[in-house]
ZAFI-730681 format. One record per atom (N, C-alpha, C): chain; x, y, z; residue number from 1. Coordinates in nm, 4 decimals, decimal comma, always signed. Atoms other than C-alpha are relative to their C-alpha. Layout:
% ZAFI-730681
mol  east  north  up  seq
A  X  Y  Z  NUM .
...
END
This chain:
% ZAFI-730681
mol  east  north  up  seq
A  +0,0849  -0,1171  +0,0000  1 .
A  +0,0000  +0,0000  +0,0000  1 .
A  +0,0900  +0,1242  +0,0000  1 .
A  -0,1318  -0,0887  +0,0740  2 .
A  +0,1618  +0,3249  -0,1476  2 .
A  -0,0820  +0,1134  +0,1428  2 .
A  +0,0124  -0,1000  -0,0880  3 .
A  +0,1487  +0,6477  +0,0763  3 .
A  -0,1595  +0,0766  -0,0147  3 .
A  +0,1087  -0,0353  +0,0102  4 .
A  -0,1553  +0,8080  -0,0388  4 .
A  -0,0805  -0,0711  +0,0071  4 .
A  +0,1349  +0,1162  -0,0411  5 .
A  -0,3694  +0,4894  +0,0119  5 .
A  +0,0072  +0,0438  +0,1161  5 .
A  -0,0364  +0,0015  -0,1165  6 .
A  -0,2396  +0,4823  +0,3464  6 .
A  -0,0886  +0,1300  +0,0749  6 .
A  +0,0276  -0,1079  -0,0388  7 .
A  -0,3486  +0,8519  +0,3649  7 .
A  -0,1726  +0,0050  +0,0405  7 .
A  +0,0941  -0,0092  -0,0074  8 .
A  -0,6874  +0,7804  +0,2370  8 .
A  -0,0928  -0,0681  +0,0578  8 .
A  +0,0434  +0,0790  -0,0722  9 .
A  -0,7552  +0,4957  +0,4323  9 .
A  -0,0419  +0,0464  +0,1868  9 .
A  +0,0249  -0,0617  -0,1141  10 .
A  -0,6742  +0,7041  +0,7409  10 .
A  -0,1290  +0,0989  +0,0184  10 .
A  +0,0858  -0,0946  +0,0448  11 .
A  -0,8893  +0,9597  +0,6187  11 .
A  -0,1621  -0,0904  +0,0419  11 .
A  +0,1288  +0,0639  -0,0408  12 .
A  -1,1833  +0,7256  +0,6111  12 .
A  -0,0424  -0,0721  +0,1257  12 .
A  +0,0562  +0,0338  -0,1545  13 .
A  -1,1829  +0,5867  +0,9434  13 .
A  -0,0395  +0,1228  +0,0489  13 .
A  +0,0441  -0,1289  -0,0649  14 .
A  -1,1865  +0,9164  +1,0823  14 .
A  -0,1365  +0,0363  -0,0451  14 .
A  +0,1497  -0,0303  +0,0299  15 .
A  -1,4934  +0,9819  +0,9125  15 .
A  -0,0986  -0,0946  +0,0181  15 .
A  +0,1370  +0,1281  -0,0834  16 .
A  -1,6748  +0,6550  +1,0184  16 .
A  +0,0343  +0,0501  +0,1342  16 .
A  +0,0249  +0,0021  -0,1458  17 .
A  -1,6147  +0,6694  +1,3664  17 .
A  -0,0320  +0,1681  +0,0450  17 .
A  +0,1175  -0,1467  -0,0338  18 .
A  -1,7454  +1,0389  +1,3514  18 .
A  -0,1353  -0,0299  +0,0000  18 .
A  +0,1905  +0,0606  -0,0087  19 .
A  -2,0708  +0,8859  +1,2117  19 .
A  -0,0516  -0,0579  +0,0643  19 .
A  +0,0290  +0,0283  -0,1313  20 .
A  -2,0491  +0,6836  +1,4818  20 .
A  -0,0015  +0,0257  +0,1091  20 .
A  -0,0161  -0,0736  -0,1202  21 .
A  -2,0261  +0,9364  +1,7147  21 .
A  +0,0916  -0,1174  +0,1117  21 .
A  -0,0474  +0,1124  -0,1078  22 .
A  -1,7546  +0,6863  +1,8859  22 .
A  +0,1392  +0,1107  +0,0441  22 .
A  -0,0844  -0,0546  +0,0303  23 .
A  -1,5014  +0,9648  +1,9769  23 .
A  +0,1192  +0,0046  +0,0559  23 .
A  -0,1637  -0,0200  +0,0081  24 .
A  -1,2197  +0,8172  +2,0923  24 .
A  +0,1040  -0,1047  -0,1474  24 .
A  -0,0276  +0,0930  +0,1178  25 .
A  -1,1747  +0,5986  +1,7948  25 .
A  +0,0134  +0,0891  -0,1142  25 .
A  -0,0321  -0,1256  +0,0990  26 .
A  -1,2400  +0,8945  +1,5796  26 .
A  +0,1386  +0,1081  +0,0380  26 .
A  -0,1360  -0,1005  -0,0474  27 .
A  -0,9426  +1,1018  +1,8117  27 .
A  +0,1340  -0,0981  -0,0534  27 .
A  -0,0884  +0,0863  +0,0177  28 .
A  -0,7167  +0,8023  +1,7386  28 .
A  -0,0026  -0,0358  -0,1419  28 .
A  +0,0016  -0,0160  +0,1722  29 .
A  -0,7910  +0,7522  +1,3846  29 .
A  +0,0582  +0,1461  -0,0568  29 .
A  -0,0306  -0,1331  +0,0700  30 .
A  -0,7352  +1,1439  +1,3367  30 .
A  +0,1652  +0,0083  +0,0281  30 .
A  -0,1864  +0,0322  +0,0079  31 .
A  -0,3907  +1,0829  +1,4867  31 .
A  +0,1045  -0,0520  -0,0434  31 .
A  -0,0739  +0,0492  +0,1171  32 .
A  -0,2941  +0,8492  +1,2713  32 .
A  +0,0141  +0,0747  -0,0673  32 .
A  -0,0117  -0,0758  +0,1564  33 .
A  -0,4067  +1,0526  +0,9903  33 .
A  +0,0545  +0,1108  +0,0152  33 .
A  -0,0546  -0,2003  +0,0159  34 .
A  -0,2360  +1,4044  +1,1262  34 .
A  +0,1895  -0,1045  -0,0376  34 .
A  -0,1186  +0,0645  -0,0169  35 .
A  +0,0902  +1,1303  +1,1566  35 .
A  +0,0340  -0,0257  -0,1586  35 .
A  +0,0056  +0,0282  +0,1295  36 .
A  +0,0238  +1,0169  +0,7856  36 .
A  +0,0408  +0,1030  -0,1497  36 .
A  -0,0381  -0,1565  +0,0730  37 .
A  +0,0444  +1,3913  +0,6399  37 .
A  +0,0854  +0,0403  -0,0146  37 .
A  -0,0642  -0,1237  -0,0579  38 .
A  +0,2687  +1,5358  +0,8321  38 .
A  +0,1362  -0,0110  -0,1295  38 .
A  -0,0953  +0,0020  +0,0641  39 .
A  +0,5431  +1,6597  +0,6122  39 .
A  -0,0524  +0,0277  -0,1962  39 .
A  +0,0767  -0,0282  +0,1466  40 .
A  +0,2599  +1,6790  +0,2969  40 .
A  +0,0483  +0,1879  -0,0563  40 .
A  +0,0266  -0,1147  +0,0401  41 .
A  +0,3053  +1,9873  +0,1158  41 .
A  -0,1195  +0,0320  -0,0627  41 .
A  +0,0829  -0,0329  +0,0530  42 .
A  +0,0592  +2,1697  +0,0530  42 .
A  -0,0785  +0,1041  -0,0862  42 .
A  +0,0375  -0,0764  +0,1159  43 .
A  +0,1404  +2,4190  -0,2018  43 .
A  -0,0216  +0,1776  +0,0547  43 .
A  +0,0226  -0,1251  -0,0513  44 .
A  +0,1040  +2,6996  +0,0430  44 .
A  +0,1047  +0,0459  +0,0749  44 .
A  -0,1281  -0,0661  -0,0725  45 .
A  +0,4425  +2,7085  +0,1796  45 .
A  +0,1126  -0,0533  -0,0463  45 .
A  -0,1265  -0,0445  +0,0629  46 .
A  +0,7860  +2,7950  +0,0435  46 .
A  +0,1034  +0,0089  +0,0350  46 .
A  -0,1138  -0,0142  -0,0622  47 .
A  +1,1027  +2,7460  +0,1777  47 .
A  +0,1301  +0,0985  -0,0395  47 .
A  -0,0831  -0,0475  +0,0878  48 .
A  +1,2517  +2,8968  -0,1009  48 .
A  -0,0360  +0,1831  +0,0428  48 .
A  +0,0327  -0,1302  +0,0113  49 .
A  +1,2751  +3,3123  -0,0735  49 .
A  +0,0379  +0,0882  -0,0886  49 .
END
């Protein structure tokens, strides 16, 4: 499984266990997925000056 699966997989738990109002499963899913990102660019920041 390549990085962006990974991403979007995280992505979708987080959004079930919202629908399931279950919210520590949804806090722990979102932590994966902030863990999964981190380091994403996102086009809005520039290192370069």
């Amino acid at each position: 499984m390549n990085r962006e699966q990974r991403i979007h997989e995280a992505r979708l738990l987080v959004l079930a266990y919202m629908q399931t109002e279950d919210v520590s499963k949804a806090q722990e899913a979102l932590d994966k997925w902030v863990e999964e990102v981190k380091g994403v660019d996102d086009g809005n920041y520039s290192d370069e000056a």
